[in-house]
N, C-alpha and C positions, 0 to 999 in steps of 0.2 A: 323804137327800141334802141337803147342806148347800143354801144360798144360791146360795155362789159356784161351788159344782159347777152346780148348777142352772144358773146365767147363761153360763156357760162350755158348757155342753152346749149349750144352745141357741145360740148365737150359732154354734158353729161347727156348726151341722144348716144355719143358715143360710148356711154359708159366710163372716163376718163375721169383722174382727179386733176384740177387745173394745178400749176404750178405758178405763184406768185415771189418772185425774189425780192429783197429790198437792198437799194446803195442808198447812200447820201447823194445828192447832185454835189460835185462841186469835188469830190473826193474819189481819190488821194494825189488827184492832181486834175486842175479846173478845167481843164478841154477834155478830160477824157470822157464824160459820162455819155453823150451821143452813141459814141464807140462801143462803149459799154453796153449800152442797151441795147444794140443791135446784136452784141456776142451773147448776151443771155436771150435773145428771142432763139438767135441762130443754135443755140444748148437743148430749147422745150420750152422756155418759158412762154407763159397765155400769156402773162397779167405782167405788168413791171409796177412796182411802188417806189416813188421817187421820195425819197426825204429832205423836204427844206430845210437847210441848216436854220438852226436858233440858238441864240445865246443862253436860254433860261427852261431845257426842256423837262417833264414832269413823268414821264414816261421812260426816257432812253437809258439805258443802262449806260457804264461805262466804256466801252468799245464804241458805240454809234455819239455816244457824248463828244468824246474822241474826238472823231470825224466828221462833226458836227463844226466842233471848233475850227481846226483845220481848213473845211471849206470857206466858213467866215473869214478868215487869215486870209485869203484867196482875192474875198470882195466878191464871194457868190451871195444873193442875197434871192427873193424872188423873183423876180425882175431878169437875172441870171437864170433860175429856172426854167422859167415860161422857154426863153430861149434857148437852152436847150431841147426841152420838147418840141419847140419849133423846126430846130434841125434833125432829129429823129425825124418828122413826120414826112420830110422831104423822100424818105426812100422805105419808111414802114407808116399804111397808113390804115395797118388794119392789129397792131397788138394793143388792148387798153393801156392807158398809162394813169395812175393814181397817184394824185399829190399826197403825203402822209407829216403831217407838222401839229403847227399850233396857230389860235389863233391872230395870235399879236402881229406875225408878218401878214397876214390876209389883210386886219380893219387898219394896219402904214399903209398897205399897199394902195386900196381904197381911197384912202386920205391924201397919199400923195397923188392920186391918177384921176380923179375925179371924183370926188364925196359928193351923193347924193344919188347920183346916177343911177337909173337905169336902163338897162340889168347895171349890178353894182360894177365899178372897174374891172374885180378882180374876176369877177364872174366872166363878165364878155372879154376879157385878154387869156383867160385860162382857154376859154370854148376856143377862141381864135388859134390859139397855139395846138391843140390837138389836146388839150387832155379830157379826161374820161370820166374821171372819179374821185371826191376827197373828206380824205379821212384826218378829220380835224379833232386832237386829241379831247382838248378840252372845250369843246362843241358842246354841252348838254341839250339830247334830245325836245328837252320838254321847251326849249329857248329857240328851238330850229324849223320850224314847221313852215315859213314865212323864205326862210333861207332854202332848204330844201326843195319847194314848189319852184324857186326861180330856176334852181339847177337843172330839175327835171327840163323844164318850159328849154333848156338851152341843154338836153342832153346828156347831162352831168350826174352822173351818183353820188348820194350820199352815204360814207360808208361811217358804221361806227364799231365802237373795241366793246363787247362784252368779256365780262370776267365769271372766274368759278366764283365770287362773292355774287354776283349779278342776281336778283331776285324778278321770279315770274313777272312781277308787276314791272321791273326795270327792264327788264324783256318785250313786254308788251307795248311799252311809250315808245321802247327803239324801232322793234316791230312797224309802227306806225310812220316815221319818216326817211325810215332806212332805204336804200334800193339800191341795187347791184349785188353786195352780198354785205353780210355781215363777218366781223373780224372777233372770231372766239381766241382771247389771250390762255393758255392753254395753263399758266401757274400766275401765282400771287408774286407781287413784283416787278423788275424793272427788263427789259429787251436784256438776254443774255442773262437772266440770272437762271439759278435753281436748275432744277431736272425734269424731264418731264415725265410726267407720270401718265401714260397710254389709257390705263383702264378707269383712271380718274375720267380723263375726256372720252371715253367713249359713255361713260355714261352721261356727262354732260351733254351730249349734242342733242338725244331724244327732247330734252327739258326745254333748247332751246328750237329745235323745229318744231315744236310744240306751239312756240307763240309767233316766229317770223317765217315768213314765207318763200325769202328769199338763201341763196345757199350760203352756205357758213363755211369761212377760211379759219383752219389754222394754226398759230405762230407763236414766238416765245418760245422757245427751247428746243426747236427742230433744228439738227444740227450734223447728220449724218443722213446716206441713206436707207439704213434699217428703222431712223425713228421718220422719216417721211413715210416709209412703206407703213409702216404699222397706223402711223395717222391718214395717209391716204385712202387705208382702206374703211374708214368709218366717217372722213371729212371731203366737204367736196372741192377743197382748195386746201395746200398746204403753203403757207408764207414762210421763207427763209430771210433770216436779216443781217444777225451777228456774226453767224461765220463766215459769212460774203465776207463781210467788213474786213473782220479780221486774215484773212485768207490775202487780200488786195492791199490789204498796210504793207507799207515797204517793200513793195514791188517796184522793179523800174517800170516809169512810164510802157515801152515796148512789150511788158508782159500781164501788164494788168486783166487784158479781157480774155489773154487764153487761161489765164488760174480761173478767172467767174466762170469759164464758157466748162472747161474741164470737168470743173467741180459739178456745176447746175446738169451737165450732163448725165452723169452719175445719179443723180438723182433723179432727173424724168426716168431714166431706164428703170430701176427702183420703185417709181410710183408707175410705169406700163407691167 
């Protein structure tokens, strides 16, 4: 059993909705994310999603595009990653941590570490650093099934983004190579856009625990703690992203992890 199965079982033995935050690595200033992610464990967070910066994202709204850049500027790249996770693991070696990106750093990374290889480079360097689970935007399930076996085999989730467009049959392929949980984008569009609309997803979730068997996070437009609570109570994972982000731009270095730790607090209390 992985990690993040593990966290995920238990929390919901306990009745509990997980709390999954997301930063960028590498932002809004390159040593701090270690730091960072020990101050949102020490908040409530289960689950941390780390985001690899990329130059060409398809998914990230404006704010995380942002900080995206920013980290690149920096010369965070994977490789930077990994090593960060690495020093997390030194002193937390029990919250999951999820890679959340795109493909294109994963098959350089590959290329540059060793092409061919098995398990692939980035496979056995991720397992080695401590991470848990990755949620690779533009991954299509129906192309993964070969990728996801090796992850499992080294412990690793495969996590993917359902949407309200998402149709039963697109449910059921995900269903099939998904494991740890799956990530319900909770409006049409990009991280940080739009509103969310509560009673829209509470009818969504039946449709998709209907076809996956694993627990459904989530994200996109949770941005306070009355719309955590309110999705808490019908999801078994809430993901926060944008207003981490935003909350920690232009903070000094010295205050960055007590605004995440503040804020994320606020919010577990809100989802108990």
């Amino acid at each position: 059993m992985s990690r993040i199965q593990a966290t995920m079982a238990a929390l919901q033995a306990q009745g509990k909705t997980a709390l999954i935050p997301y930063v960028t690595a590498g932002f809004p200033f390159a040593d701090v994310t270690p730091e960072l992610m020990h101050g949102m464990v020490a908040a409530g967070a289960d689950i941390i999603e780390l985001g690899v910066p990329f130059s060409d994202p398809s998914a990230d709204g404006p704010v995380i595009q942002k900080a995206g850049e920013k980290a690149l500027s920096f010369g965070v790249g994977l490789l930077q990653v990994l090593g960060m996770v690495r020093s997390f693991r030194t002193q937390d070696q029990a919250t999951p941590v999820v890679l959340m990106g795109y493909a294109n750093p994963v098959e350089r990374y590959d290329i540059k570490h060793g092409a061919g290889a098995t398990p692939s480079a980035f496979i056995r360097d991720a397992a080695a650093a401590g991470v848990d689970g990755l949620l690779i935007v533009d991954y299509p399930p129906e192309e993964c099934t070969a990728f996801a076996a090796e992850l499992r085999a080294h412990d690793l989730d495969l996590i993917f983004l359902l949407a309200p467009t998402s149709t039963t049959e697109r449910m059921a392929l995900v269903a099939r190579v998904a494991s740890g949980y799956v990530y319900y984008v909770s409006l049409k569009g990009v991280t940080g856009a739009g509103t969310l609309d509560v009673q829209a997803v509470e009818a969504m979730l039946p449709r998709i625990r209907a076809q996956v068997d694993v627990p459904v996070g989530v994200g996109f437009g949770i941005r306070d703690a009355a719309t955590a609570r309110a999705i808490g109570k019908v999801a078994d994972a809430v993901v926060i992203g944008s207003k981490i982000i935003e909350l920690i731009d232009n903070q000094p270095r010295d205050r960055v992890t007590a605004v995440a730790h503040d804020f994320l607090k606020d919010i577990r209390a809100a989802l108990d």
